[in-house]
N, CA and C atoms of all chains as a GROMACS GRO file, in nm:
protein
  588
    1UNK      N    1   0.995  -0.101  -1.335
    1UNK     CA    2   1.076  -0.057  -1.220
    1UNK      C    3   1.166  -0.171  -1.173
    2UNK      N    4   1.281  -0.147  -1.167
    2UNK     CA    5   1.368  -0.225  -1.125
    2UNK      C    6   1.433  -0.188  -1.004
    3UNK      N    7   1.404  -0.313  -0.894
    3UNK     CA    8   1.476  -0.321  -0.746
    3UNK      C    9   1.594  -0.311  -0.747
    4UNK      N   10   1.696  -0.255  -0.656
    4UNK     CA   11   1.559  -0.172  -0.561
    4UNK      C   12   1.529  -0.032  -0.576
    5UNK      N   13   1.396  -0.018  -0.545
    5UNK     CA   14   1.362   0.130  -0.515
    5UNK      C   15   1.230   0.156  -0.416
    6UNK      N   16   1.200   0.245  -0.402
    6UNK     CA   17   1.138   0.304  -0.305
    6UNK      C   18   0.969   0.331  -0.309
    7UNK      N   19   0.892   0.286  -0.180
    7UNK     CA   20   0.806   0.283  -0.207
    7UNK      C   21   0.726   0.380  -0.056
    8UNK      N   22   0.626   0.473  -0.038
    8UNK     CA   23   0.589   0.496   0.059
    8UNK      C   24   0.443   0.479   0.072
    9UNK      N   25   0.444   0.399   0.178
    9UNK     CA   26   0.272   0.348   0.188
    9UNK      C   27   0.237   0.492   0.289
   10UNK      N   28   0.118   0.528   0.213
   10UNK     CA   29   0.038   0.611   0.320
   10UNK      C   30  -0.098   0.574   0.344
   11UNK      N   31  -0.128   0.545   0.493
   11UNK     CA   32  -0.253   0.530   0.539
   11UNK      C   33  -0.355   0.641   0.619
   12UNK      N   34  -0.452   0.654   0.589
   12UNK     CA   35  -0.535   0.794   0.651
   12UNK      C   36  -0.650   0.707   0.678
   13UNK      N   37  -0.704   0.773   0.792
   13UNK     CA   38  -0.866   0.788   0.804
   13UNK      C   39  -0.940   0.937   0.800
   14UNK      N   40  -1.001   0.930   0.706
   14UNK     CA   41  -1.027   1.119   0.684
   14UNK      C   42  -1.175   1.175   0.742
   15UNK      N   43  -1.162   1.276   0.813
   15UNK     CA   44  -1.231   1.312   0.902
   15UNK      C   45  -1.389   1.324   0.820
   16UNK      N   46  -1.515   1.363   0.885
   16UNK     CA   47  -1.649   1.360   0.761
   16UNK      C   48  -1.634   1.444   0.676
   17UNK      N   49  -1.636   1.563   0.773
   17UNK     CA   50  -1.602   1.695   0.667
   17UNK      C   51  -1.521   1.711   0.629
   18UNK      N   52  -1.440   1.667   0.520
   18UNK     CA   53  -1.329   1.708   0.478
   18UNK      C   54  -1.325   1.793   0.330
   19UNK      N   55  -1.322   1.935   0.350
   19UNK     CA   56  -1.368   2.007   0.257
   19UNK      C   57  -1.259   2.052   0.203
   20UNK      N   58  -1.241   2.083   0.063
   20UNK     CA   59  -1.152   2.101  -0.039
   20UNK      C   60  -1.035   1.982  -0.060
   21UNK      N   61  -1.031   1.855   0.063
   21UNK     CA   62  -0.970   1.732   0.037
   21UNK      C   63  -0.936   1.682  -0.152
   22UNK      N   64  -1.060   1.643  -0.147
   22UNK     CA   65  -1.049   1.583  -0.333
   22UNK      C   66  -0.943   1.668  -0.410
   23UNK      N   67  -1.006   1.831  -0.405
   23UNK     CA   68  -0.889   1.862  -0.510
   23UNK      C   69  -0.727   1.872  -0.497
   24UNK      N   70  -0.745   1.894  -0.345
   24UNK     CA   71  -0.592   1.886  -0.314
   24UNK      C   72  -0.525   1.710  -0.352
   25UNK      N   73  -0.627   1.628  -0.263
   25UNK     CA   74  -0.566   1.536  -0.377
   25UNK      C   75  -0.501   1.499  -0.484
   26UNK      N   76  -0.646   1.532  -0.538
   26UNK     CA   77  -0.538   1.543  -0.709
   26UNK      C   78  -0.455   1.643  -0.746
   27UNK      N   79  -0.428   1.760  -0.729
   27UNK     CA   80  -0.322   1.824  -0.779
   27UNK      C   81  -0.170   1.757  -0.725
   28UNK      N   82  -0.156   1.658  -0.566
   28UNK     CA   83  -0.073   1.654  -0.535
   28UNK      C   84  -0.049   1.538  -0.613
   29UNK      N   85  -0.127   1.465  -0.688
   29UNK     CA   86  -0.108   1.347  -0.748
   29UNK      C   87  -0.002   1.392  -0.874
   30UNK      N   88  -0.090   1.524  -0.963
   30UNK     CA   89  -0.067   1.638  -1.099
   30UNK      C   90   0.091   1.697  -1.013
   31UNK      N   91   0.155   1.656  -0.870
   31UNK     CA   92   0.263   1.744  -0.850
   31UNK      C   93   0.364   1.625  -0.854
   32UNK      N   94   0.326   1.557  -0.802
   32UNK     CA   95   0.436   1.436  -0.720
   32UNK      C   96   0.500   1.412  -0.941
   33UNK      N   97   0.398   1.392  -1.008
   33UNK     CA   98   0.456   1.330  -1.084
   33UNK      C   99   0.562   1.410  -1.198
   34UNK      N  100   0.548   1.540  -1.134
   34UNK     CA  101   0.645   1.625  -1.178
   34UNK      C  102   0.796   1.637  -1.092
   35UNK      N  103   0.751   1.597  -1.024
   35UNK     CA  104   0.880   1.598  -0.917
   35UNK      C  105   1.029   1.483  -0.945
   36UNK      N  106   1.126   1.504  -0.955
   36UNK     CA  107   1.271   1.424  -0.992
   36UNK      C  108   1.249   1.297  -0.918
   37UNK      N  109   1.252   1.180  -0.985
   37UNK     CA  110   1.238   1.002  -0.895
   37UNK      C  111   1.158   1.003  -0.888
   38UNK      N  112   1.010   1.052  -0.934
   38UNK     CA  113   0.896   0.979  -0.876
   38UNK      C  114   0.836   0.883  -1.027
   39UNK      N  115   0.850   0.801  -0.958
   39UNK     CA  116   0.793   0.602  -1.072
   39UNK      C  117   0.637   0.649  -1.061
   40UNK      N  118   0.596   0.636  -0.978
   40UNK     CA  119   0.434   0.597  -0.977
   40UNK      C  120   0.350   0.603  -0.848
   41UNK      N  121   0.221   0.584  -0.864
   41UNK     CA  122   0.098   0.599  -0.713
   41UNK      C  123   0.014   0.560  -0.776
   42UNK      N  124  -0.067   0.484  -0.655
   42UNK     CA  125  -0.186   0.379  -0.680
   42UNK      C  126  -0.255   0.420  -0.564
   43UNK      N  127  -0.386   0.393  -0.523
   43UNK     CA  128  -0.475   0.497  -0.483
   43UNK      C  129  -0.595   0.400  -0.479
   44UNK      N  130  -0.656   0.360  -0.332
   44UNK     CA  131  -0.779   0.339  -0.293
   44UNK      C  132  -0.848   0.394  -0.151
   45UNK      N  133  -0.938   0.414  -0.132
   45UNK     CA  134  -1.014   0.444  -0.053
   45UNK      C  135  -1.157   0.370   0.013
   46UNK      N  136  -1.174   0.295   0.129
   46UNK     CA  137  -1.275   0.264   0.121
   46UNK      C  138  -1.317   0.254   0.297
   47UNK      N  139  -1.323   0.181   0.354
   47UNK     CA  140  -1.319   0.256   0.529
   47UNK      C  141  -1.173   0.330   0.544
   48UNK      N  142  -1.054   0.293   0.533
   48UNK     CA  143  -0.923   0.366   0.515
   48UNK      C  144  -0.866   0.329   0.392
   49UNK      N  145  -0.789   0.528   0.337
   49UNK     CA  146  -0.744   0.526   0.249
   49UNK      C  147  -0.587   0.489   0.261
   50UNK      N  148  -0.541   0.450   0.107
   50UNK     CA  149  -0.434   0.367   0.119
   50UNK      C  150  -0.366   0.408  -0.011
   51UNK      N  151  -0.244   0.511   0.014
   51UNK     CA  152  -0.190   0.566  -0.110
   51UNK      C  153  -0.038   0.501  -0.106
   52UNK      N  154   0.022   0.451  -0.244
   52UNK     CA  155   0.142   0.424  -0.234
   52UNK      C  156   0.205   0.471  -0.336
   53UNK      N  157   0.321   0.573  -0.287
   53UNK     CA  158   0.387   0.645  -0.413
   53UNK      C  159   0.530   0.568  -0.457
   54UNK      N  160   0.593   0.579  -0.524
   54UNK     CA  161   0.719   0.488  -0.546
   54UNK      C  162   0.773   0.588  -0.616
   55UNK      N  163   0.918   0.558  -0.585
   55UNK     CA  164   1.018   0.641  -0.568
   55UNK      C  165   1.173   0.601  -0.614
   56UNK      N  166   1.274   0.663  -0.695
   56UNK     CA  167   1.372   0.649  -0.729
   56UNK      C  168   1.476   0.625  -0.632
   57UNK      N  169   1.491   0.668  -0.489
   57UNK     CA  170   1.578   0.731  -0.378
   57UNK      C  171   1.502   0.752  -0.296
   58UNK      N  172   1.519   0.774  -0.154
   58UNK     CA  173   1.533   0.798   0.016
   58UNK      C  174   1.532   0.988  -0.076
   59UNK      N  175   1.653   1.002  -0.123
   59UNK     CA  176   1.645   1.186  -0.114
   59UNK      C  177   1.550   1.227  -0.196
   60UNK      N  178   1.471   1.171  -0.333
   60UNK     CA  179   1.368   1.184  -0.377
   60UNK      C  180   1.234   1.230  -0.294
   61UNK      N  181   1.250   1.097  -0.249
   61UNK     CA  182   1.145   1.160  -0.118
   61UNK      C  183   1.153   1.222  -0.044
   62UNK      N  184   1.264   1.267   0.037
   62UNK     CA  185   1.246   1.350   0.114
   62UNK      C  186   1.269   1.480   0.043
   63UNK      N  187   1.270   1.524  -0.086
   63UNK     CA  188   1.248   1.641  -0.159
   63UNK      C  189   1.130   1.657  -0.189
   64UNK      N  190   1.027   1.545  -0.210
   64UNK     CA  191   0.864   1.579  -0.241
   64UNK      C  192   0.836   1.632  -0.101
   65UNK      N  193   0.875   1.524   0.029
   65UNK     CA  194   0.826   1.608   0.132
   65UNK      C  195   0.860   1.708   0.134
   66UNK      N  196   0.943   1.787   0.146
   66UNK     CA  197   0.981   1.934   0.139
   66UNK      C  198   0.951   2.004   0.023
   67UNK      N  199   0.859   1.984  -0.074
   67UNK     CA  200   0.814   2.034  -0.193
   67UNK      C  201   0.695   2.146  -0.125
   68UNK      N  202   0.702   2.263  -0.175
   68UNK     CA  203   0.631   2.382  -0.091
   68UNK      C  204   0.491   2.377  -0.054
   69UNK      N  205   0.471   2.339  -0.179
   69UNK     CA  206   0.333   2.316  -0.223
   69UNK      C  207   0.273   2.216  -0.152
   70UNK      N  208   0.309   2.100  -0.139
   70UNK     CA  209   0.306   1.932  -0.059
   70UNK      C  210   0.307   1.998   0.098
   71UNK      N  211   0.404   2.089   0.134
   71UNK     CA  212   0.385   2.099   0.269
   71UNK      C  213   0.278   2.165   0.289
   72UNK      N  214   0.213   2.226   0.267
   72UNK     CA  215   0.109   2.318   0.274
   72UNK      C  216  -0.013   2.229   0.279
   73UNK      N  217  -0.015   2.102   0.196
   73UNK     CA  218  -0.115   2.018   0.221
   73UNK      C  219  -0.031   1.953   0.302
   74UNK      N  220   0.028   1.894   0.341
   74UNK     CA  221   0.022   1.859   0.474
   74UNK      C  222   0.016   1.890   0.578
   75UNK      N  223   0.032   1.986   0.646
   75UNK     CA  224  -0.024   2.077   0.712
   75UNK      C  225  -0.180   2.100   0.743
   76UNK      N  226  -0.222   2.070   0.609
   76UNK     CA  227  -0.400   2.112   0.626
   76UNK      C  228  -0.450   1.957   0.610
   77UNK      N  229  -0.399   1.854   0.590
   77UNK     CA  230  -0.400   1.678   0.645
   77UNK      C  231  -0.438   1.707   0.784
   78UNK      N  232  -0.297   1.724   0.843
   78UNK     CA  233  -0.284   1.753   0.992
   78UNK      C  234  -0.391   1.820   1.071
   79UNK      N  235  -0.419   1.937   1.044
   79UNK     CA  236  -0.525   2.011   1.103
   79UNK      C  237  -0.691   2.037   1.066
   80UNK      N  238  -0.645   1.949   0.944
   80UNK     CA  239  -0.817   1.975   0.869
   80UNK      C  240  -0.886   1.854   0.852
   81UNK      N  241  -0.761   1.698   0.777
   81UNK     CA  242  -0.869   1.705   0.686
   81UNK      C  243  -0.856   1.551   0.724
   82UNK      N  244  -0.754   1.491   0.797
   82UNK     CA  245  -0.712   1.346   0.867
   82UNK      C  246  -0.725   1.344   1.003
   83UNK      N  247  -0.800   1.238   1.068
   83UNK     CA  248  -0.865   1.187   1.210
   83UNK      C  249  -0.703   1.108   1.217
   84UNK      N  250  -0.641   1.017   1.155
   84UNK     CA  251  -0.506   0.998   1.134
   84UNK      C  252  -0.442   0.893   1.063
   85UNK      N  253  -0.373   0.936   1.027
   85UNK     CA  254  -0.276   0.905   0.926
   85UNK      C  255  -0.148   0.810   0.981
   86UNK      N  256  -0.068   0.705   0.838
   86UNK     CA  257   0.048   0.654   0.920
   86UNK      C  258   0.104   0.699   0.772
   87UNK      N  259   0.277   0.740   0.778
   87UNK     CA  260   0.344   0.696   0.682
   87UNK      C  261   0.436   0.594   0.699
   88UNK      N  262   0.494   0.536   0.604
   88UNK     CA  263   0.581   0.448   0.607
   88UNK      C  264   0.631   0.404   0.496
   89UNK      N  265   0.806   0.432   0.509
   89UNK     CA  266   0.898   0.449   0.418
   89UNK      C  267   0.952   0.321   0.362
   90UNK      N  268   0.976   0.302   0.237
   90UNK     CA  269   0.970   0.143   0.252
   90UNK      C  270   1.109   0.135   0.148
   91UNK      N  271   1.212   0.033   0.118
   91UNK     CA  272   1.324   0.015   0.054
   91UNK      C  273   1.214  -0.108  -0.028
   92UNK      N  274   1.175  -0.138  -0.183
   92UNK     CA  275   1.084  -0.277  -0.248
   92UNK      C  276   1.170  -0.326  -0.237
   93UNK      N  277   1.240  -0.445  -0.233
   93UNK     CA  278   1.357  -0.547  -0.242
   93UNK      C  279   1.289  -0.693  -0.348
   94UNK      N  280   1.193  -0.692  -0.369
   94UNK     CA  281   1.129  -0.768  -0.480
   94UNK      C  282   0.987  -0.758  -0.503
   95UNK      N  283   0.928  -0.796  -0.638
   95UNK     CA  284   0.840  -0.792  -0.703
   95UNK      C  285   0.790  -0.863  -0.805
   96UNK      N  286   0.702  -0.921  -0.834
   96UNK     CA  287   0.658  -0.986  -0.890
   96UNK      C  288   0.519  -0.962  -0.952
   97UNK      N  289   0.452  -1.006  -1.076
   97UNK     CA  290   0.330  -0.966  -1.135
   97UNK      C  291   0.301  -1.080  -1.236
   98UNK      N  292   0.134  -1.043  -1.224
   98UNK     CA  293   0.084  -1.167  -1.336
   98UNK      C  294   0.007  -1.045  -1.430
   99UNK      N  295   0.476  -0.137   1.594
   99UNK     CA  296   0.597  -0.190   1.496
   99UNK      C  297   0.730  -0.091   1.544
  100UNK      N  298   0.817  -0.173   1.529
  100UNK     CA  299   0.951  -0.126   1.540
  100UNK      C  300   0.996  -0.143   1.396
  101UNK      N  301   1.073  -0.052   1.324
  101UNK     CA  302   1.134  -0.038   1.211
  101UNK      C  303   1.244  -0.141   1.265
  102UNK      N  304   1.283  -0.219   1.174
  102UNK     CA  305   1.273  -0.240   1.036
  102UNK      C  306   1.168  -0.408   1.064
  103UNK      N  307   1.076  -0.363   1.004
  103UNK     CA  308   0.967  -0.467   0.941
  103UNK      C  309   0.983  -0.474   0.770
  104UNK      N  310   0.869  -0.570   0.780
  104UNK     CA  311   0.807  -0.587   0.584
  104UNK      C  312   0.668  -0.592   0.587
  105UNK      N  313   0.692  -0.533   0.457
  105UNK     CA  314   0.587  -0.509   0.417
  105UNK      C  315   0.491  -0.568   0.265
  106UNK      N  316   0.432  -0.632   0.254
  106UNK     CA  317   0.415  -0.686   0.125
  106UNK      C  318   0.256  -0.569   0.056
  107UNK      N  319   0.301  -0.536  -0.053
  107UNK     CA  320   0.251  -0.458  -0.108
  107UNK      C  321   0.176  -0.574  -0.267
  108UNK      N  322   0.018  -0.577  -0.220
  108UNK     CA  323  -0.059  -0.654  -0.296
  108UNK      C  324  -0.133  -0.590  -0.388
  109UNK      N  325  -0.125  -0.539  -0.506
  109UNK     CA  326  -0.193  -0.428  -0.604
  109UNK      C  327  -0.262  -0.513  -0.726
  110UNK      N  328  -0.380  -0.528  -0.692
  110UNK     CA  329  -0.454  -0.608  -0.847
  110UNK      C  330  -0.616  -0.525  -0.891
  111UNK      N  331  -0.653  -0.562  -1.055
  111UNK     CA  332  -0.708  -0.543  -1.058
  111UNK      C  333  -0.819  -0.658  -1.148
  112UNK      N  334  -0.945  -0.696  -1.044
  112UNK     CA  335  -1.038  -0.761  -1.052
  112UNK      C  336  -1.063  -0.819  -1.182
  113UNK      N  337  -1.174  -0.945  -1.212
  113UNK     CA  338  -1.218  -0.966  -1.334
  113UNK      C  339  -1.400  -0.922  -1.302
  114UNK      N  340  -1.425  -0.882  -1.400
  114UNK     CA  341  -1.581  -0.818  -1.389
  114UNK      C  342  -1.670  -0.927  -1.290
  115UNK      N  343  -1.628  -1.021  -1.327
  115UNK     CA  344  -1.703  -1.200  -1.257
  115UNK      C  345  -1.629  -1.268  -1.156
  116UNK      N  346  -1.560  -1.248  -1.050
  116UNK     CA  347  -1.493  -1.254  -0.961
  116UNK      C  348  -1.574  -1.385  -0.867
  117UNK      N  349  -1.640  -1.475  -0.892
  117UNK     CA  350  -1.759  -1.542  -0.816
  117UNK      C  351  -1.671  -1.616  -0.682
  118UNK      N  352  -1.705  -1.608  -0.554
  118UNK     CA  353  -1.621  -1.678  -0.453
  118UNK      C  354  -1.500  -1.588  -0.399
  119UNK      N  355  -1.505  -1.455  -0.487
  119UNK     CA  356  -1.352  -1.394  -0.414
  119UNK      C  357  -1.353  -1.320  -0.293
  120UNK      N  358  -1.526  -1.286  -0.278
  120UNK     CA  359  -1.501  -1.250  -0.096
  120UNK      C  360  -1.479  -1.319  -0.012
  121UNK      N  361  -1.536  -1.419  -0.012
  121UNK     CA  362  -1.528  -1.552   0.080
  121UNK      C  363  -1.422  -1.550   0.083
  122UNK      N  364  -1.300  -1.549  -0.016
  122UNK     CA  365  -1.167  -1.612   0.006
  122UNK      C  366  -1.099  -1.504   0.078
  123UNK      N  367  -1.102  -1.396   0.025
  123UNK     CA  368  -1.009  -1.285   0.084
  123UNK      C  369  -1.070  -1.247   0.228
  124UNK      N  370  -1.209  -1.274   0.261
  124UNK     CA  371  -1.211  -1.295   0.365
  124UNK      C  372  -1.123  -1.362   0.511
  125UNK      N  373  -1.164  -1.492   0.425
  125UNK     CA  374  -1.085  -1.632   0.513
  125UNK      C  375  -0.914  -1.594   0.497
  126UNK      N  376  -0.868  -1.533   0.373
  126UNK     CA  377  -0.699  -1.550   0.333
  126UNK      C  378  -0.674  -1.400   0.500
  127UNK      N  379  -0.775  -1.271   0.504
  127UNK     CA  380  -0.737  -1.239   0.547
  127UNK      C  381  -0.719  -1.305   0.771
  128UNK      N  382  -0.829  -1.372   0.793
  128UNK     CA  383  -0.858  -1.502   0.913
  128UNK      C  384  -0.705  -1.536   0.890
  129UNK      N  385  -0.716  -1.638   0.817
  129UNK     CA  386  -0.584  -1.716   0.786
  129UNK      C  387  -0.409  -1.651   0.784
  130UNK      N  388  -0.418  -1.524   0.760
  130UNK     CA  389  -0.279  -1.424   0.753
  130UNK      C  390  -0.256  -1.444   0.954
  131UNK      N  391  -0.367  -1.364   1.004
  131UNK     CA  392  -0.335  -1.324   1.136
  131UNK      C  393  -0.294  -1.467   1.228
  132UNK      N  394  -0.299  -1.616   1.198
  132UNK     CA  395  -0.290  -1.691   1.270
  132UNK      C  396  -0.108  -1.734   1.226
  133UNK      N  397  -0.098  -1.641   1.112
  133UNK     CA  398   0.090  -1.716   1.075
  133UNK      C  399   0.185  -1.689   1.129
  134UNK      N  400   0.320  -1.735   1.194
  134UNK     CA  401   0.364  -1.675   1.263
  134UNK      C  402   0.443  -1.545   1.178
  135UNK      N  403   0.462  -1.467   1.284
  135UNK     CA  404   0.563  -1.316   1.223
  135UNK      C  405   0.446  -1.220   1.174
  136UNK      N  406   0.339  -1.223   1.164
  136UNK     CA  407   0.241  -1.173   1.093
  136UNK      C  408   0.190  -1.050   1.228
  137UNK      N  409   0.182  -0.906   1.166
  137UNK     CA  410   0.167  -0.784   1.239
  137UNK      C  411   0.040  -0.727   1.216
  138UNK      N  412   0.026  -0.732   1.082
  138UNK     CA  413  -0.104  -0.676   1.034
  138UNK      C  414  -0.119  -0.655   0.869
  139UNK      N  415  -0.281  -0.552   0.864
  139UNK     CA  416  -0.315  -0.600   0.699
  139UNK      C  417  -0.383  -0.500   0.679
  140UNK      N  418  -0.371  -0.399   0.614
  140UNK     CA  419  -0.487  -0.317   0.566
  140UNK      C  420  -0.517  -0.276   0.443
  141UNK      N  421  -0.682  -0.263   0.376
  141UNK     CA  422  -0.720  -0.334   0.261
  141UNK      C  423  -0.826  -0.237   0.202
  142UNK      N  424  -0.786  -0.189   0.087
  142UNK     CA  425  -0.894  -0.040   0.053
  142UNK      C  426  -0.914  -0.149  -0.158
  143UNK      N  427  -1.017  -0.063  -0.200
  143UNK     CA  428  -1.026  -0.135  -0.332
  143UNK      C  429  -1.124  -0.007  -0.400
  144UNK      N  430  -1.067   0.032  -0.483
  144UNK     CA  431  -1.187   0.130  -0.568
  144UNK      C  432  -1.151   0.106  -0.686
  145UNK      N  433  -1.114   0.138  -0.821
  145UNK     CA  434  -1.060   0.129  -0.988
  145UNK      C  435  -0.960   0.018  -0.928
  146UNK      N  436  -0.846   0.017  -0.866
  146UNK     CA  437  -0.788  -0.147  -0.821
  146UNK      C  438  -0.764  -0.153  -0.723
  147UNK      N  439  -0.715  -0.258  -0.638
  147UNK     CA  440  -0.768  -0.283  -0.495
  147UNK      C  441  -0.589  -0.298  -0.423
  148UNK      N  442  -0.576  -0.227  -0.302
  148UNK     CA  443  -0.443  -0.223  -0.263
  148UNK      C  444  -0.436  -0.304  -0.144
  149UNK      N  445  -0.418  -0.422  -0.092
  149UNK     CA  446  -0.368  -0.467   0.012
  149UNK      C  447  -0.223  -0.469   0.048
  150UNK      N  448  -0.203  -0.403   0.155
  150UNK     CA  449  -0.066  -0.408   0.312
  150UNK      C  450  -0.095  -0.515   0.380
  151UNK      N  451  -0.015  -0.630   0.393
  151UNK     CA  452   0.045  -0.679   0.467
  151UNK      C  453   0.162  -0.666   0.537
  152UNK      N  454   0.140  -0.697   0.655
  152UNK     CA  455   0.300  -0.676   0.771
  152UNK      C  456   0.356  -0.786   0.796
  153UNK      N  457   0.457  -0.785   0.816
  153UNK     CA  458   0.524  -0.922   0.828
  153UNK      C  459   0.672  -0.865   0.952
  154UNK      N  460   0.714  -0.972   1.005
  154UNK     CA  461   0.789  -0.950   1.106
  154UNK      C  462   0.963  -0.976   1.038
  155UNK      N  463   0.935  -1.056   0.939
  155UNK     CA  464   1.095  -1.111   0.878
  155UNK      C  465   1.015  -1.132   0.742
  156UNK      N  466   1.151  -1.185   0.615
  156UNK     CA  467   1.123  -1.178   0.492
  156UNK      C  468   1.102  -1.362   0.533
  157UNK      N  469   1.157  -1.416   0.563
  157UNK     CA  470   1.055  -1.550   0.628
  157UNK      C  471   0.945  -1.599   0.654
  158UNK      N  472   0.924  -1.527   0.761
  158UNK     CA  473   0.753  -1.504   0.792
  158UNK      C  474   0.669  -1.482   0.652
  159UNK      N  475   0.727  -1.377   0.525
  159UNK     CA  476   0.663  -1.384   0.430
  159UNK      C  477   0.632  -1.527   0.305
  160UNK      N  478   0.762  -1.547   0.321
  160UNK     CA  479   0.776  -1.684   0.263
  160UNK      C  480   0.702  -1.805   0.321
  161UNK      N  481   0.710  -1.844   0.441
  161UNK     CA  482   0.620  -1.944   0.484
  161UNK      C  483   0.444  -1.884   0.441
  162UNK      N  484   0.457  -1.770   0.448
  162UNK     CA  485   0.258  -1.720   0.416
  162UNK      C  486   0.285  -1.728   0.286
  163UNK      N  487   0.353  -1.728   0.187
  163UNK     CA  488   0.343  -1.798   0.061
  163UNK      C  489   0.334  -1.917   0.018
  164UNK      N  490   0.345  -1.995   0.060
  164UNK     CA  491   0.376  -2.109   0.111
  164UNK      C  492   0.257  -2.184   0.188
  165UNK      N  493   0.105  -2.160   0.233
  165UNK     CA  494   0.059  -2.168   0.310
  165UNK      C  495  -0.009  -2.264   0.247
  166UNK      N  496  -0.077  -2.369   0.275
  166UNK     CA  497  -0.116  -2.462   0.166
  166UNK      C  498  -0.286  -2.398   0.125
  167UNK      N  499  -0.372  -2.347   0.179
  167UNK     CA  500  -0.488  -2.330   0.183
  167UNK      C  501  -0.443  -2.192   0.076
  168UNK      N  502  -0.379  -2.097   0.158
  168UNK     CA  503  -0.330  -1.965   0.053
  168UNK      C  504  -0.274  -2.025  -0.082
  169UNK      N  505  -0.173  -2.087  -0.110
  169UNK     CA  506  -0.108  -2.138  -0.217
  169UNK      C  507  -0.288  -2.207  -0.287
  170UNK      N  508  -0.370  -2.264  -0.297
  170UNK     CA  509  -0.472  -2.274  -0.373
  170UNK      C  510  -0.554  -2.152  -0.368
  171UNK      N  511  -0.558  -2.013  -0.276
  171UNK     CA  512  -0.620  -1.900  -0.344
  171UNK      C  513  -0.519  -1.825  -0.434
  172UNK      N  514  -0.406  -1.845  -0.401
  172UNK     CA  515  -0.317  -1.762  -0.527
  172UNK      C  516  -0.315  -1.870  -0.697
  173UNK      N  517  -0.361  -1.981  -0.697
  173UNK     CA  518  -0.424  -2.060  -0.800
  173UNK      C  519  -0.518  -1.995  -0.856
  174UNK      N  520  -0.653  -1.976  -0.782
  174UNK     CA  521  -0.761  -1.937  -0.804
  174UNK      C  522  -0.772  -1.785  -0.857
  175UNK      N  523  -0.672  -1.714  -0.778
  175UNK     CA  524  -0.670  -1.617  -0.823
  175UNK      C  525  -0.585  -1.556  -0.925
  176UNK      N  526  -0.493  -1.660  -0.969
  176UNK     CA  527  -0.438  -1.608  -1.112
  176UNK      C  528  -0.510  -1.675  -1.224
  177UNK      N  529  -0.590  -1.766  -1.187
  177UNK     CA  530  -0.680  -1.799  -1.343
  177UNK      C  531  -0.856  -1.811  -1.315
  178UNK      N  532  -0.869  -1.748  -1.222
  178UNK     CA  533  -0.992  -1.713  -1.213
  178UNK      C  534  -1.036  -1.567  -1.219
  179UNK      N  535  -0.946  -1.465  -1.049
  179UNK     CA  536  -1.021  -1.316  -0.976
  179UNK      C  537  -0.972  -1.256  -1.074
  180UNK      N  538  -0.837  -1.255  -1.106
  180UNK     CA  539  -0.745  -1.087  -1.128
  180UNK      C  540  -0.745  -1.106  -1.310
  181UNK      N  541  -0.729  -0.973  -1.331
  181UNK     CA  542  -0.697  -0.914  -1.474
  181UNK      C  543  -0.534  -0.939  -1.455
  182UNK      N  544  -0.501  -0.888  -1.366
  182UNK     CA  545  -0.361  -0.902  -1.346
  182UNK      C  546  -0.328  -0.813  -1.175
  183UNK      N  547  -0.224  -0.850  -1.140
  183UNK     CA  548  -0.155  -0.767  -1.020
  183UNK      C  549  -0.044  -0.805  -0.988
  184UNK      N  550   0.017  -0.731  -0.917
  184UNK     CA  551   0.171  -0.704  -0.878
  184UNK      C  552   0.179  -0.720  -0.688
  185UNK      N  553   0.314  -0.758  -0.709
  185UNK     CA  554   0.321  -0.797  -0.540
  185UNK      C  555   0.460  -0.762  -0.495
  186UNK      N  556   0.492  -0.667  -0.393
  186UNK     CA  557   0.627  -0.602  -0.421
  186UNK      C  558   0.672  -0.642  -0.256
  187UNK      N  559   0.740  -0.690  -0.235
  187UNK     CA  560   0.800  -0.786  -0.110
  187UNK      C  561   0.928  -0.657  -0.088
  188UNK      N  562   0.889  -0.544   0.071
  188UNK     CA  563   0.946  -0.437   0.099
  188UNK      C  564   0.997  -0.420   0.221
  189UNK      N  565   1.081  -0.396   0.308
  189UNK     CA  566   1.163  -0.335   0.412
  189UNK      C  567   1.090  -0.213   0.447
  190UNK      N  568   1.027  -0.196   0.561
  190UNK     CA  569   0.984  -0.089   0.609
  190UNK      C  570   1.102  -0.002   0.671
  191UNK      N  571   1.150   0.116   0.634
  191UNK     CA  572   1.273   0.144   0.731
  191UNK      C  573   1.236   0.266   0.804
  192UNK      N  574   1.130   0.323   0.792
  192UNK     CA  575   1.069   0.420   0.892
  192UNK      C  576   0.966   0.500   0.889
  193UNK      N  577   0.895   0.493   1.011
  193UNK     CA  578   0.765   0.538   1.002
  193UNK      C  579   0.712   0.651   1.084
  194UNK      N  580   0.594   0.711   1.049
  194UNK     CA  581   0.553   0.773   1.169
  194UNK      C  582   0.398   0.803   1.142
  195UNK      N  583   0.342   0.918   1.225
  195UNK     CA  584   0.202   0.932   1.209
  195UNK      C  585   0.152   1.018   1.307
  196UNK      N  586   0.017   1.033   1.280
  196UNK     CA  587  -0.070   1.146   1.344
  196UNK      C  588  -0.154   1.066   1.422
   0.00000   0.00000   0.00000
């Protein structure tokens, strides 16, 4: 991936019961990567979860958000399945790796 | 936070024998909150481990690179902790949340 491009950190704390969570998870993982501009997502969980998707474009993303399917889980984030959540839209401007 | 912040995006993954790396990421995380420009840090690890750092300016990030105690855990940790990881130095340009 070459800068710049786009990265969105998402942070949750997910409520106890959070029932049917996991699979929606992953299918949105099985969606995002079908979706136009999407590079990649990395994925931990441990007192708070911490998802970061990366992204070709600003309109990339805001087409996954509006992806039908994606809204529908978010929606059930909102009311079901997150105590709460932050997003945050990010421009990478550098990078580095060993 | 007020947009526009940074964000440093820390993505590695472990060596099976990691001996001393809580202690450090412990103390590295002690040591972050006393630098100046420094907002916050949040830190999840399952298959590889994702640390957020906040930062107030791309400065503020540079001097915490720079830190002399940190500059010998980023030693330690490229030929001792990590298999490898990536570090993506980002512009937060907008956020929100539940």
């Amino acid at each position: 991936m070459q800068t710049p491009y786009y990265a969105v950190i998402f942070t949750s704390i997910k409520k106890e019961n959070a029932e049917g969570y996991a699979e929606m998870a992953e299918r949105m993982v099985e969606l995002a990567h079908q979706q136009p501009g999407f590079l990649g997502v990395e994925s931990a969980r441990q007192e708070i979860g911490i998802t970061v998707s990366y992204w070709k474009s600003l309109e990339a993303i805001k087409q996954w958000k509006q992806n039908a399917e994606h809204l529908v889980a978010q929606q059930l984030g909102k009311t079901k399945w997150y105590e709460s959540y932050k997003v945050r839209i990010c421009q990478v401007v550098m990078s580095y790796e060993l």
